[in-house]
PDB file with one MODEL, atoms N, CA, C and O in Angstrom:
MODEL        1
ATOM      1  N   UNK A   1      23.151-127.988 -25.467  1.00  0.00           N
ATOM      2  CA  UNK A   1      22.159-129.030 -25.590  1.00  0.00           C
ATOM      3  C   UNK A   1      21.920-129.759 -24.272  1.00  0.00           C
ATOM      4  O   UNK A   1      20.753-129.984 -23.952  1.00  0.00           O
ATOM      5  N   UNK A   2      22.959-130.163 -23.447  1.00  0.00           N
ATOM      6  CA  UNK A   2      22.816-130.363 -22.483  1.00  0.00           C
ATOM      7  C   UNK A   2      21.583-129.844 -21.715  1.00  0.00           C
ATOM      8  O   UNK A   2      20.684-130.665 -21.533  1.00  0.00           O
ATOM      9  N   UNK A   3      21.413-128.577 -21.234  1.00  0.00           N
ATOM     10  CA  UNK A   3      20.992-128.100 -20.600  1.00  0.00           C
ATOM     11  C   UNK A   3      19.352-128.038 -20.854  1.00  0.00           C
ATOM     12  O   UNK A   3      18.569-127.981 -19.906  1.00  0.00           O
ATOM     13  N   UNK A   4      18.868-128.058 -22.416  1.00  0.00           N
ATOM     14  CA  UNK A   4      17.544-128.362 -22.853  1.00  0.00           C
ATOM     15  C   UNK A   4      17.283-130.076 -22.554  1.00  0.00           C
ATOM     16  O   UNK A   4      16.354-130.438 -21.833  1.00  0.00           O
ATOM     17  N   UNK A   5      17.992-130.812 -23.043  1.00  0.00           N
ATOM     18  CA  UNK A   5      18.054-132.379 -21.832  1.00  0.00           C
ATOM     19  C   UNK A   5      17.488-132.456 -20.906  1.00  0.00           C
ATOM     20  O   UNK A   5      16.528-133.202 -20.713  1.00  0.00           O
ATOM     21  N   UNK A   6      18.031-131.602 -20.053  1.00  0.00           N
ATOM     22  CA  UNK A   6      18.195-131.633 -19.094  1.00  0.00           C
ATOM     23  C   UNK A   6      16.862-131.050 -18.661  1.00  0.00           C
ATOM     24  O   UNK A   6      16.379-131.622 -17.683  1.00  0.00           O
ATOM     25  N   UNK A   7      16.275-130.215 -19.077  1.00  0.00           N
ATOM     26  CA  UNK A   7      14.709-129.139 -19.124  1.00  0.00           C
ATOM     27  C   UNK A   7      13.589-130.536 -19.334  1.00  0.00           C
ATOM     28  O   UNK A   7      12.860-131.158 -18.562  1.00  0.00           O
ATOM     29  N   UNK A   8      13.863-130.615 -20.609  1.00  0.00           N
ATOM     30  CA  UNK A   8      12.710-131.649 -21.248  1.00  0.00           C
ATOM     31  C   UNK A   8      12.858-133.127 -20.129  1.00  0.00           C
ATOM     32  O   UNK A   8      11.953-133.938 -19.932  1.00  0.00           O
ATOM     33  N   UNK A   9      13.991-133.160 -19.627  1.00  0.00           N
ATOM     34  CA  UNK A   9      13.768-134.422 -18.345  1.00  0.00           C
ATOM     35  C   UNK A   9      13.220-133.828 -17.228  1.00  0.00           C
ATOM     36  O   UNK A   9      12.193-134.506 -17.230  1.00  0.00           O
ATOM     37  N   UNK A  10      13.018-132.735 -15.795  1.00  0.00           N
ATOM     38  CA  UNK A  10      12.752-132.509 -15.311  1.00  0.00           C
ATOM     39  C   UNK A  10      11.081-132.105 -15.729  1.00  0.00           C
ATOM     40  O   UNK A  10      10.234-132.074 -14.836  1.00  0.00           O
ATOM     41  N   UNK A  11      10.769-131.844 -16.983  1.00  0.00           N
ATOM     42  CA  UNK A  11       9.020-131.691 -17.236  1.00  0.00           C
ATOM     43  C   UNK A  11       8.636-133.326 -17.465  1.00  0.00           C
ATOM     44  O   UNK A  11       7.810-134.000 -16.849  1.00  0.00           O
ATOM     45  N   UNK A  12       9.507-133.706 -18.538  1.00  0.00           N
ATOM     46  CA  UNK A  12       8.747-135.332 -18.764  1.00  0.00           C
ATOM     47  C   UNK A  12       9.849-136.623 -18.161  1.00  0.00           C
ATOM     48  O   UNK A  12       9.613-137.801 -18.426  1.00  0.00           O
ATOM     49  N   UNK A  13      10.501-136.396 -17.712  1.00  0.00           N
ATOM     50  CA  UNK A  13      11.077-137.740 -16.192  1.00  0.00           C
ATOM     51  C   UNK A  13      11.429-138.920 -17.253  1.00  0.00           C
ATOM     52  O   UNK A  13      11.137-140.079 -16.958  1.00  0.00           O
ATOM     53  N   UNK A  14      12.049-138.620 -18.473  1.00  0.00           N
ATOM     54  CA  UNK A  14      12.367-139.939 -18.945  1.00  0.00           C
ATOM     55  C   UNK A  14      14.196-140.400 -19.117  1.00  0.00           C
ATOM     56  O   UNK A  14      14.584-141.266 -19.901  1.00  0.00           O
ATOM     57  N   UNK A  15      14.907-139.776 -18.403  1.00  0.00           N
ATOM     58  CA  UNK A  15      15.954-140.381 -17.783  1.00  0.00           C
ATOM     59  C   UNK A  15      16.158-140.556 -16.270  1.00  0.00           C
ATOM     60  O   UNK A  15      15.938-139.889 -15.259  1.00  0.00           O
ATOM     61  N   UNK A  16      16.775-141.977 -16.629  1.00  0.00           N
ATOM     62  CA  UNK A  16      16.881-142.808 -15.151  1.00  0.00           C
ATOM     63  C   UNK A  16      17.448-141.925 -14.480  1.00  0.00           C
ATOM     64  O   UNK A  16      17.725-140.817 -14.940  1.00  0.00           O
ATOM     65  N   UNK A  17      17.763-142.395 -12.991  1.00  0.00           N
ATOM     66  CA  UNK A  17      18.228-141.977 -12.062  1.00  0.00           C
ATOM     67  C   UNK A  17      19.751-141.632 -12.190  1.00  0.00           C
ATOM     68  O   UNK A  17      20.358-140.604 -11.888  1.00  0.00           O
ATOM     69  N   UNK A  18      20.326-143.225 -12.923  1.00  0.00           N
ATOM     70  CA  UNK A  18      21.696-143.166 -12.483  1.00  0.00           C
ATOM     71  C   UNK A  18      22.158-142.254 -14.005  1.00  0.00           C
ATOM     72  O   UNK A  18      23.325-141.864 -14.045  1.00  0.00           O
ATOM     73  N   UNK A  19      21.238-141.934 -15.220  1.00  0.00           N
ATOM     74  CA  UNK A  19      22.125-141.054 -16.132  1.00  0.00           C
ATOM     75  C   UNK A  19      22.154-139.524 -15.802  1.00  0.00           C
ATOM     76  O   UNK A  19      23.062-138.825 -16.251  1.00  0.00           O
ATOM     77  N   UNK A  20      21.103-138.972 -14.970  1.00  0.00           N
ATOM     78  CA  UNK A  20      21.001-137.548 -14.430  1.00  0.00           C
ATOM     79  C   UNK A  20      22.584-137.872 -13.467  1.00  0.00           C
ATOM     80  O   UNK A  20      23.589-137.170 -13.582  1.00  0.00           O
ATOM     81  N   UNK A  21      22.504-138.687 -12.849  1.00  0.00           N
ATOM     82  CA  UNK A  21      23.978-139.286 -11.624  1.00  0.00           C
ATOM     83  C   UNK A  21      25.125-138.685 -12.710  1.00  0.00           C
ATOM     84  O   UNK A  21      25.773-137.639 -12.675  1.00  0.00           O
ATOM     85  N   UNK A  22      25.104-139.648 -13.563  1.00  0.00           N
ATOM     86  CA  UNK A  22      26.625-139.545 -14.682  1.00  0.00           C
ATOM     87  C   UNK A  22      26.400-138.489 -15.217  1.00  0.00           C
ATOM     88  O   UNK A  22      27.488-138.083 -15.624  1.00  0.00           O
ATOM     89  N   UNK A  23      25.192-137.390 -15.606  1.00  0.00           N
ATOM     90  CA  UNK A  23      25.964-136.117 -15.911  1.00  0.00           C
ATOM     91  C   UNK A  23      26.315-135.332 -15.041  1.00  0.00           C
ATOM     92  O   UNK A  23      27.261-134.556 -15.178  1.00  0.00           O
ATOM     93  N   UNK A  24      25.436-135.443 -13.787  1.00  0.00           N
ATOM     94  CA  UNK A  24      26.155-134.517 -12.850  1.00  0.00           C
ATOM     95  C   UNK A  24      27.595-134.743 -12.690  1.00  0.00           C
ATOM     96  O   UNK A  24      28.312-133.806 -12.339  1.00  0.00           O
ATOM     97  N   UNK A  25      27.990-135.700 -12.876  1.00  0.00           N
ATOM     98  CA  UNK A  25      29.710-136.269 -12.784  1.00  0.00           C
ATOM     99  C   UNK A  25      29.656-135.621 -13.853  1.00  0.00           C
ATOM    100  O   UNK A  25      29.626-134.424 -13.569  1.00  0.00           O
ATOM    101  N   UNK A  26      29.625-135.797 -15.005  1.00  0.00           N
ATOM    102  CA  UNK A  26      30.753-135.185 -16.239  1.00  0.00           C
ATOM    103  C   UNK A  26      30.773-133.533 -16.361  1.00  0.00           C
ATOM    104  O   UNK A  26      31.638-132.858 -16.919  1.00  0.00           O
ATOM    105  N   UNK A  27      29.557-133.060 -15.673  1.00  0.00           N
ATOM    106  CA  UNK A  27      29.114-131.828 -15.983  1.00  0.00           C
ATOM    107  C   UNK A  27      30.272-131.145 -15.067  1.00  0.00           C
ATOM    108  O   UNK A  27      30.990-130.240 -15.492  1.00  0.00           O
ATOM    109  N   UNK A  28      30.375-131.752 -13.612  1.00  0.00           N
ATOM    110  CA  UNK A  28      31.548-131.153 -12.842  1.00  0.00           C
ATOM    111  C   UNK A  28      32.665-131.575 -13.064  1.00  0.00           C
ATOM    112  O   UNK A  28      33.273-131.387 -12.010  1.00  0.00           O
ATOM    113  N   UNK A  29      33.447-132.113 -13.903  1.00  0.00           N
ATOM    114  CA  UNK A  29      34.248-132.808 -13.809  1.00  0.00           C
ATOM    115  C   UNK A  29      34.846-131.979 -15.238  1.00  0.00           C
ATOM    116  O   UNK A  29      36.016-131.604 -15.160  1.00  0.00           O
ATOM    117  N   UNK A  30      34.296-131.760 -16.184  1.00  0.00           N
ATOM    118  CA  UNK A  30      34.434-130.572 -17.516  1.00  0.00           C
ATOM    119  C   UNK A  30      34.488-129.024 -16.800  1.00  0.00           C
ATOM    120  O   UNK A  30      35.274-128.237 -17.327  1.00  0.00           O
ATOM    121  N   UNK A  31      33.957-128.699 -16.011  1.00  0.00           N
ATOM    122  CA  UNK A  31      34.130-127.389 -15.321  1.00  0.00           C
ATOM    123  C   UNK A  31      35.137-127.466 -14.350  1.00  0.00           C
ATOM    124  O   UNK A  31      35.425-126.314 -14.026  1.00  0.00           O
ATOM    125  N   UNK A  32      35.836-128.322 -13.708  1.00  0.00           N
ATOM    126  CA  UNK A  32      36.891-128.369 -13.556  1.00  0.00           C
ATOM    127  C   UNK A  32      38.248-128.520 -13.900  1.00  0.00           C
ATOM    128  O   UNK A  32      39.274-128.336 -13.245  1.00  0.00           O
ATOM    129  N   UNK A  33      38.038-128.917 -15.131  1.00  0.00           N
ATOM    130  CA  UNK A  33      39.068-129.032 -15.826  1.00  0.00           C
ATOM    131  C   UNK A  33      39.133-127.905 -17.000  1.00  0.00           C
ATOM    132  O   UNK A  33      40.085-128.133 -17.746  1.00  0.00           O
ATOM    133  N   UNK A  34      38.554-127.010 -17.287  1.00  0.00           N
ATOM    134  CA  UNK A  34      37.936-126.003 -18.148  1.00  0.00           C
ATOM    135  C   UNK A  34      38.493-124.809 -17.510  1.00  0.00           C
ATOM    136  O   UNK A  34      38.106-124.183 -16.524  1.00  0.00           O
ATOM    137  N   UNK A  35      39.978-124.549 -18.679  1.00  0.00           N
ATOM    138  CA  UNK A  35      40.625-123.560 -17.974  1.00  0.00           C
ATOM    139  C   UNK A  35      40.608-122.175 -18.573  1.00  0.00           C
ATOM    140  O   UNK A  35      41.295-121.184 -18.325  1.00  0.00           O
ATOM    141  N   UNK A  36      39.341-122.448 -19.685  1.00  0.00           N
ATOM    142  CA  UNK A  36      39.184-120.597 -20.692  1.00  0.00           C
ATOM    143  C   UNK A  36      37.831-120.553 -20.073  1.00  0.00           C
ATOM    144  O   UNK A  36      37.013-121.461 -20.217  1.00  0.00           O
ATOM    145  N   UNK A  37      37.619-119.474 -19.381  1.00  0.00           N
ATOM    146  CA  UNK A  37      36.525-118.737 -18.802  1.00  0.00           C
ATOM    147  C   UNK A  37      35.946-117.478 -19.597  1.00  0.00           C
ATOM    148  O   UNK A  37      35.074-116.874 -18.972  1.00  0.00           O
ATOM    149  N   UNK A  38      36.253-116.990 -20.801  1.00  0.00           N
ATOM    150  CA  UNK A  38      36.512-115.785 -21.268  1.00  0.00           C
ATOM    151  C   UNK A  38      34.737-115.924 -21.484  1.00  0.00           C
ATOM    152  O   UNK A  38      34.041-116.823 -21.013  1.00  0.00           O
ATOM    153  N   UNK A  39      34.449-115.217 -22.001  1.00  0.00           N
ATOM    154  CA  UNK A  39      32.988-114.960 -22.135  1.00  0.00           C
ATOM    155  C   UNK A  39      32.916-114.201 -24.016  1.00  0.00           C
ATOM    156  O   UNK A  39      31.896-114.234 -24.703  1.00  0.00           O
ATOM    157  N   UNK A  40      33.892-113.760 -24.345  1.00  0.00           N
ATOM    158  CA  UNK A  40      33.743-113.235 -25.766  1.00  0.00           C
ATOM    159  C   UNK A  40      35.678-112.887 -25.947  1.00  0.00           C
ATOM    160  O   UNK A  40      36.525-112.166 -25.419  1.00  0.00           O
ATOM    161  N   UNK A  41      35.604-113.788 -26.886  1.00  0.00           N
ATOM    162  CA  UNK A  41      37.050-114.018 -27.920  1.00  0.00           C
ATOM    163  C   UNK A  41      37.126-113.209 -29.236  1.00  0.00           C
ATOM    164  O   UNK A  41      36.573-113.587 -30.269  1.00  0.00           O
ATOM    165  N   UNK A  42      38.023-111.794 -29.104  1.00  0.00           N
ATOM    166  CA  UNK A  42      38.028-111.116 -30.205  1.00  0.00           C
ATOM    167  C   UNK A  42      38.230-111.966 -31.432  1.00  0.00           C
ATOM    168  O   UNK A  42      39.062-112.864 -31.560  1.00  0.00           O
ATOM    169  N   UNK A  43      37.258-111.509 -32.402  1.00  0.00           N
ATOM    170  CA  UNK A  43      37.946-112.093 -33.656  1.00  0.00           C
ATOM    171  C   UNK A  43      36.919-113.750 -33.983  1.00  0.00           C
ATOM    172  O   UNK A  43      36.275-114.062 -34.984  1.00  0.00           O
ATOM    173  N   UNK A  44      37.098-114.361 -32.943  1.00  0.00           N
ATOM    174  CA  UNK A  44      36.061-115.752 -32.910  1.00  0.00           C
ATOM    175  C   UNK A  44      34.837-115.649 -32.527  1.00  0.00           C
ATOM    176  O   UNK A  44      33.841-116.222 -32.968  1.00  0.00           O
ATOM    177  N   UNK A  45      34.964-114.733 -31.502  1.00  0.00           N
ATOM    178  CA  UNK A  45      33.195-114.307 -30.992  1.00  0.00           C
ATOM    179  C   UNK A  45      32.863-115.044 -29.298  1.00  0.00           C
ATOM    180  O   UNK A  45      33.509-115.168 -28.257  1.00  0.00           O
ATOM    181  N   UNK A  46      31.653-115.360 -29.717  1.00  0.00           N
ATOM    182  CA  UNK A  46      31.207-115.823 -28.083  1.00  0.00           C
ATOM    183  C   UNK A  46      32.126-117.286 -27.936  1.00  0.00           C
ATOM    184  O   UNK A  46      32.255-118.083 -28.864  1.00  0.00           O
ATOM    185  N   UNK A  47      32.710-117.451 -26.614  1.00  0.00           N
ATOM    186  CA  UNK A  47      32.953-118.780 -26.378  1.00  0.00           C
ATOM    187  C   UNK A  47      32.760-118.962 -24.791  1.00  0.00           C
ATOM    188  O   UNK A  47      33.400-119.474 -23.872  1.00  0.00           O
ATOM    189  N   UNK A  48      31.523-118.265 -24.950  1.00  0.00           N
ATOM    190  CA  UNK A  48      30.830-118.807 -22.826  1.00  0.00           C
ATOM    191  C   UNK A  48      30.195-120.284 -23.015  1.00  0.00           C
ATOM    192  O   UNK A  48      29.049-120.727 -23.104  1.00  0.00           O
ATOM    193  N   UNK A  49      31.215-120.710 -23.029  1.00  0.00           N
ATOM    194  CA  UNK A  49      30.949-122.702 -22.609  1.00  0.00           C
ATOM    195  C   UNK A  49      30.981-122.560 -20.917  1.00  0.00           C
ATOM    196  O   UNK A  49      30.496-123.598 -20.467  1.00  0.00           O
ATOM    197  N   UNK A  50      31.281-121.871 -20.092  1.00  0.00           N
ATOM    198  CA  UNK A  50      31.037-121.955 -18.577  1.00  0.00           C
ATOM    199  C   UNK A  50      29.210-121.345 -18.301  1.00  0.00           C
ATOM    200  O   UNK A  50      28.301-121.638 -17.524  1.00  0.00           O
ATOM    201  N   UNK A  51      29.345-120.675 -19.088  1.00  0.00           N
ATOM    202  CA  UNK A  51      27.686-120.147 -18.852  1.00  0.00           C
ATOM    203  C   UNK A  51      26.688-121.143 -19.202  1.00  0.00           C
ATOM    204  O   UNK A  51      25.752-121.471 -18.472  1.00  0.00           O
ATOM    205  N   UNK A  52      26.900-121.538 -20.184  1.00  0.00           N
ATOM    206  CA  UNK A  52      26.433-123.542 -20.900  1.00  0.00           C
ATOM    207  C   UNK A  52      26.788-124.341 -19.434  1.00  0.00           C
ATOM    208  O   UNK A  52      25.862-124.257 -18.626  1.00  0.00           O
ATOM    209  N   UNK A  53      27.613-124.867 -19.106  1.00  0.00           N
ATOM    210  CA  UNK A  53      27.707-125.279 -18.080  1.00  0.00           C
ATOM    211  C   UNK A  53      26.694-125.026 -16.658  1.00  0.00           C
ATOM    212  O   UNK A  53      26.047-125.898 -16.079  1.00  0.00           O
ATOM    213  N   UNK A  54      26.796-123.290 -16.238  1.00  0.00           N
ATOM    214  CA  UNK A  54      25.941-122.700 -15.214  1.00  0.00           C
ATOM    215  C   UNK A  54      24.321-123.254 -15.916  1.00  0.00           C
ATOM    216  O   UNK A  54      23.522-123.498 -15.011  1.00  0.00           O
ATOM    217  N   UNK A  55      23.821-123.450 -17.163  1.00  0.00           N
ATOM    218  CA  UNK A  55      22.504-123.502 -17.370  1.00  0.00           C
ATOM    219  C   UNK A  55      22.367-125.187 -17.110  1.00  0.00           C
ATOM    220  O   UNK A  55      21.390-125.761 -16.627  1.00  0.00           O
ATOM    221  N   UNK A  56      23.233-125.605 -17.428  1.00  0.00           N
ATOM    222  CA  UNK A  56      23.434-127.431 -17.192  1.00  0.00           C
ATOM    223  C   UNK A  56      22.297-127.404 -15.262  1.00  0.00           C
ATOM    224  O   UNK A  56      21.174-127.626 -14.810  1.00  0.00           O
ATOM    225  N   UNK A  57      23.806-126.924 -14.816  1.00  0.00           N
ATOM    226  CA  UNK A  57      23.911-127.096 -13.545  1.00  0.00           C
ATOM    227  C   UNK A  57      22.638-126.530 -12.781  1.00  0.00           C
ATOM    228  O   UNK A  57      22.254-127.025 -11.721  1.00  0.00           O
ATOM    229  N   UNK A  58      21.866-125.206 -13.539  1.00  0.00           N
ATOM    230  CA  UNK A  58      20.635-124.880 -12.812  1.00  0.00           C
ATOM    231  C   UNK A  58      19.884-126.386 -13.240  1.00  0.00           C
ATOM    232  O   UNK A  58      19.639-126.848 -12.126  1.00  0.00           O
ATOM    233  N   UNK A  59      19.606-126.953 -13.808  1.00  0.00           N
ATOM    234  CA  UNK A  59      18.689-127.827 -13.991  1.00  0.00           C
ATOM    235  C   UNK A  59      18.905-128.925 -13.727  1.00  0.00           C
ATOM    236  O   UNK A  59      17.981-129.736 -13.792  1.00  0.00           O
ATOM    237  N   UNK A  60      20.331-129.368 -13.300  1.00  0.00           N
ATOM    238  CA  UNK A  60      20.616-130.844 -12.258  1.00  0.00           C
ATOM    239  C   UNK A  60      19.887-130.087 -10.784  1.00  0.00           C
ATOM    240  O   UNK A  60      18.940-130.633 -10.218  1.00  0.00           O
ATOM    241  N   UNK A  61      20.217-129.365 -10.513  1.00  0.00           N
ATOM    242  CA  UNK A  61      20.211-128.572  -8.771  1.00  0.00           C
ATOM    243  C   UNK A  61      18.380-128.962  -9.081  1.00  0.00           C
ATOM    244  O   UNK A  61      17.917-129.871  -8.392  1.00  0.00           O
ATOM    245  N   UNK A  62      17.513-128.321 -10.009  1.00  0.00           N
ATOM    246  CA  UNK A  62      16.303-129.163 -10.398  1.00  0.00           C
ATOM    247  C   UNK A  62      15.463-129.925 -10.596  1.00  0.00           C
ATOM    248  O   UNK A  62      14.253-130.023 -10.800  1.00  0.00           O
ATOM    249  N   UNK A  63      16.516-130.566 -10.479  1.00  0.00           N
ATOM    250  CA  UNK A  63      15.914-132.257 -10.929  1.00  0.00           C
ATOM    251  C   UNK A  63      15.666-132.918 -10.043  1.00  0.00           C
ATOM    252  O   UNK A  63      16.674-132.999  -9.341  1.00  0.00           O
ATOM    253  N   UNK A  64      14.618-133.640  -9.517  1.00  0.00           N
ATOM    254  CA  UNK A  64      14.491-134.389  -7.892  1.00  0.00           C
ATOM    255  C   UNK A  64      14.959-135.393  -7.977  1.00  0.00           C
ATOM    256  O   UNK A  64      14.530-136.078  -7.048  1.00  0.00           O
ATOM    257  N   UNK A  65      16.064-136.286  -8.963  1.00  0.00           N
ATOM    258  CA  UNK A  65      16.583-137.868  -9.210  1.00  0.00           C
ATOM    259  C   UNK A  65      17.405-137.556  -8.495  1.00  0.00           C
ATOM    260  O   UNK A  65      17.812-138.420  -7.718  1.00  0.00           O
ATOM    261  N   UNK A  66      17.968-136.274  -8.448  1.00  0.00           N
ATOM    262  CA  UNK A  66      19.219-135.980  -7.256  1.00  0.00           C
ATOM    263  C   UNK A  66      18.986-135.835  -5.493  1.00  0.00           C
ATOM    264  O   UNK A  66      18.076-135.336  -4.831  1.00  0.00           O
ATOM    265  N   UNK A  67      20.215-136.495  -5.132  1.00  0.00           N
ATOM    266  CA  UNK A  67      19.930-136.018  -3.678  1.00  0.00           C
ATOM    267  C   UNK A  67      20.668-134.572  -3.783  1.00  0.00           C
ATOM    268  O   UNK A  67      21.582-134.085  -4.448  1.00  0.00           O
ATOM    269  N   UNK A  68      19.767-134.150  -2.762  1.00  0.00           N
ATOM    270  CA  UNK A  68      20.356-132.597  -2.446  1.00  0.00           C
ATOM    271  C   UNK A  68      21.446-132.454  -1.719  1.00  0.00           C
ATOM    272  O   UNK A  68      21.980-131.356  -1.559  1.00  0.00           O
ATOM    273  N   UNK A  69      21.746-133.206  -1.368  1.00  0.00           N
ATOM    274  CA  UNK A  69      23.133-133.163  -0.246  1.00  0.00           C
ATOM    275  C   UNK A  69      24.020-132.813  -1.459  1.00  0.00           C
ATOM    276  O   UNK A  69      24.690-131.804  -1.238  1.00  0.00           O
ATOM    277  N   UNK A  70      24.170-133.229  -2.389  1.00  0.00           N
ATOM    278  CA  UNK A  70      25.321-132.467  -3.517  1.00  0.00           C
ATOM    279  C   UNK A  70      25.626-130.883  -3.243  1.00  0.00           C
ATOM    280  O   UNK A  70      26.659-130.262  -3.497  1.00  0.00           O
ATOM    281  N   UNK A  71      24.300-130.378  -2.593  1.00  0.00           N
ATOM    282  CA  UNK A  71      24.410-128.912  -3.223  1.00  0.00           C
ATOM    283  C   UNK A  71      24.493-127.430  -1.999  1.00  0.00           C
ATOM    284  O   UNK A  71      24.229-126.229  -1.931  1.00  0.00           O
ATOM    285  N   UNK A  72      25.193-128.851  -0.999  1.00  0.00           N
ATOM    286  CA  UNK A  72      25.206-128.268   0.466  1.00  0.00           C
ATOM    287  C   UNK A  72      26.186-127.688   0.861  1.00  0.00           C
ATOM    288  O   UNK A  72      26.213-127.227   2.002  1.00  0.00           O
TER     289      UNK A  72
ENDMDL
END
């Protein structure tokens, strides 16, 4: 869900500056601490929460509320 948020703000601009700020913090801050990378769990099925993450992160890198120096 994040990551559609995150879509529908970069077309219609209706989060502030500083909440695009605080997810880019939580968004890196969960991928760092996020120590199952597996992509498909026999038996449970899909659990690519890092790929959720990578779609987050294309659309902060997106977003012009950010400075780009983050991504240098």
């Amino acid at each position: 869900m994040i990551a559609l948020i995150l879509f529908r703000d970069n077309a219609d601009d209706f989060l502030s500056q500083q909440k695009i700020a605080d997810c880019k913090d939580k968004v890196l801050a969960y991928l760092a601490e996020e120590k199952d990378v597996r992509g498909y769990v026999p038996v449970k099925g899909w659990a690519h929460n890092v790929a959720h993450m990578a779609d987050a992160i294309n659309k902060l890198v997106k977003n012009p509320k950010l400075n780009k120096t983050f991504y240098s």
